[in-house]
ZAMAR-550544 format. One record per residue (C-alpha): y, z, x; residue in one letter; chain; residue number from 1. Coordinates in nm, 3 decimals. Example, Ala and Ser with C-alpha at 12.3 -4.5 7.8 and 13.67 -1.06 7.14 Angstrom:
2
<rec y="-0.450" z="0.780" x="1.230" rest="A" kette="A" nr="1"/>
<rec y="-0.106" z="0.714" x="1.367" rest="S" kette="A" nr="2"/>
// end
This chain:
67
<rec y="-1.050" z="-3.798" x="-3.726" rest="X" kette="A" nr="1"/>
<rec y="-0.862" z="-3.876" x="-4.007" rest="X" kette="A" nr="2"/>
<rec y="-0.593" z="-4.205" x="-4.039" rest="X" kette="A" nr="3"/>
<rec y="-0.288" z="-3.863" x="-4.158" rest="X" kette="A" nr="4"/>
<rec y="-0.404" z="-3.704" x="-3.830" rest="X" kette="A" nr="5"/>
<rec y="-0.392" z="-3.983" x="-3.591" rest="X" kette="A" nr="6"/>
<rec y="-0.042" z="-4.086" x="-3.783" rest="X" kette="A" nr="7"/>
<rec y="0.107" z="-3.734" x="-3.701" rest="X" kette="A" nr="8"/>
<rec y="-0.006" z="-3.758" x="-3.358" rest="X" kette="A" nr="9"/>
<rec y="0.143" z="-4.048" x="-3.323" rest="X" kette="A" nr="10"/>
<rec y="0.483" z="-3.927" x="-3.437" rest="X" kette="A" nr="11"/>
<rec y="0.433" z="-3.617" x="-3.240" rest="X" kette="A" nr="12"/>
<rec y="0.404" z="-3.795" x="-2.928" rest="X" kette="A" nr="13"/>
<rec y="0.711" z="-3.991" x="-2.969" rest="X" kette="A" nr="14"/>
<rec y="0.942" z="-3.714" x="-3.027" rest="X" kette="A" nr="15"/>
<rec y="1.222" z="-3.689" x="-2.742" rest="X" kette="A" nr="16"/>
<rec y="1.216" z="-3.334" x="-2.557" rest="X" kette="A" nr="17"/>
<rec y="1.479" z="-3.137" x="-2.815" rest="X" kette="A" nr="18"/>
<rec y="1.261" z="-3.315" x="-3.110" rest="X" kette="A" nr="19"/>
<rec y="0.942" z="-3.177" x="-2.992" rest="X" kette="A" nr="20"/>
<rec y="1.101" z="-2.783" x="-2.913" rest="X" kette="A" nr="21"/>
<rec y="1.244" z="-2.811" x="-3.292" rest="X" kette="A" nr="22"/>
<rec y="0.895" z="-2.904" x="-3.393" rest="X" kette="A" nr="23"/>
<rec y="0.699" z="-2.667" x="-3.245" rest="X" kette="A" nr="24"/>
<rec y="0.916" z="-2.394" x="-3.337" rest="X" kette="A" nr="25"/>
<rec y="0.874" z="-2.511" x="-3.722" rest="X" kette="A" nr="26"/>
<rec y="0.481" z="-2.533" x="-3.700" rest="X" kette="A" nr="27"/>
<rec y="0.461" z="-2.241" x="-3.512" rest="X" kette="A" nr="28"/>
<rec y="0.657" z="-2.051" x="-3.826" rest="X" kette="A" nr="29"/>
<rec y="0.469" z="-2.272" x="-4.099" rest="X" kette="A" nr="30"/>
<rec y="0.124" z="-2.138" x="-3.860" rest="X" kette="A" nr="31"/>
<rec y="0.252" z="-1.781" x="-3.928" rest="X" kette="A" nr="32"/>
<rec y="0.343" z="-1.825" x="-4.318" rest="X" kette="A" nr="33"/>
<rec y="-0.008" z="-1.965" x="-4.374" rest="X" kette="A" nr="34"/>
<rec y="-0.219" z="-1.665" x="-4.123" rest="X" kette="A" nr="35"/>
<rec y="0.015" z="-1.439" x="-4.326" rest="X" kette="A" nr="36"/>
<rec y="-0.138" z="-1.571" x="-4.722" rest="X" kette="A" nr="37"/>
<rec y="-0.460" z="-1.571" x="-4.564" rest="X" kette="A" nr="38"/>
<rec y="-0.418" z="-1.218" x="-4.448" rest="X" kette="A" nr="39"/>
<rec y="-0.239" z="-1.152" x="-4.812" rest="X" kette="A" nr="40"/>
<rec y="-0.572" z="-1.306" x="-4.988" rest="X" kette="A" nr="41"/>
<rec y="-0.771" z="-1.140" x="-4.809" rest="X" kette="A" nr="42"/>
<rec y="-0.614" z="-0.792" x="-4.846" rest="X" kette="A" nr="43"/>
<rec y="-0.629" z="-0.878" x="-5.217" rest="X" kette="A" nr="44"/>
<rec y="-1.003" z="-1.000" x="-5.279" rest="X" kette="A" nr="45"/>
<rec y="-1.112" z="-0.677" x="-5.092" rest="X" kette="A" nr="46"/>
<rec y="-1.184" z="-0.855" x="-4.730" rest="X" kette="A" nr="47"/>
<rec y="-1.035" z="-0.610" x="-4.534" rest="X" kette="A" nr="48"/>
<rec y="-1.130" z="-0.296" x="-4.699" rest="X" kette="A" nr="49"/>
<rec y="-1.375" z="-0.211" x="-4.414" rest="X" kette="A" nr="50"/>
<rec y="-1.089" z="-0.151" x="-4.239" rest="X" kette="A" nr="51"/>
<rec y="-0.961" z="0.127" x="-4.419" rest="X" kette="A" nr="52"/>
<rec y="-1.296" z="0.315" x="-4.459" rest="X" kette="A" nr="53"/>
<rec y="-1.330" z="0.273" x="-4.057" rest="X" kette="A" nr="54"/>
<rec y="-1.020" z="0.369" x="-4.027" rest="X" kette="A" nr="55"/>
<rec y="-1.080" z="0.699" x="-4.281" rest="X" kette="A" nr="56"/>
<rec y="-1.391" z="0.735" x="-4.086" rest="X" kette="A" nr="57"/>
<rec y="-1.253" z="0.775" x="-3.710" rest="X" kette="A" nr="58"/>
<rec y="-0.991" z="1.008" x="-3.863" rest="X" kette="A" nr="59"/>
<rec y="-1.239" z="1.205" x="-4.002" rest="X" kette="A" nr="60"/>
<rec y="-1.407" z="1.239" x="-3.656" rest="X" kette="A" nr="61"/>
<rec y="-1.108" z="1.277" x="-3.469" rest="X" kette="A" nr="62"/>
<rec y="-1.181" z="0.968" x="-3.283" rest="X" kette="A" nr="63"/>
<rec y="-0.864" z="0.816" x="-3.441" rest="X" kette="A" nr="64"/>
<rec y="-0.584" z="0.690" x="-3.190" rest="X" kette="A" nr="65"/>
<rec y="-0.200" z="0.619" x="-3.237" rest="X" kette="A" nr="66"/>
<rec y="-0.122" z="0.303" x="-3.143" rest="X" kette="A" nr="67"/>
// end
């Protein structure tokens, strides 16, 4: 494990109980911002086009449901 992980374990774990809910609630946002370029990057390199074509596909066969 790296000395910058330990370090921010370290801090993590000394965080009083209104420290730690702040926290979490920023690195669970910053968690989403990052899944949400990832999901952005994919989209735009073509990752996810299978997607689509299954999707085009079931509609095609009628096997398509509404969510």
């Amino acid at each position: 494990m790296s000395d910058r992980i330990r370090t921010l374990e370290q801090a993590v774990t000394k965080l009083d109980d209104r420290e730690l809910k702040r926290f979490a609630a920023w690195f669970a946002a910053y968690q989403e911002r990052v899944w949400d370029g990832q999901i952005a990057r994919d989209a735009s390199a073509g990752k996810l086009d299978f997607l689509i074509e299954e999707a085009r596909s079931e509609r095609t066969a009628g096997t398509l449901m509404d969510l």
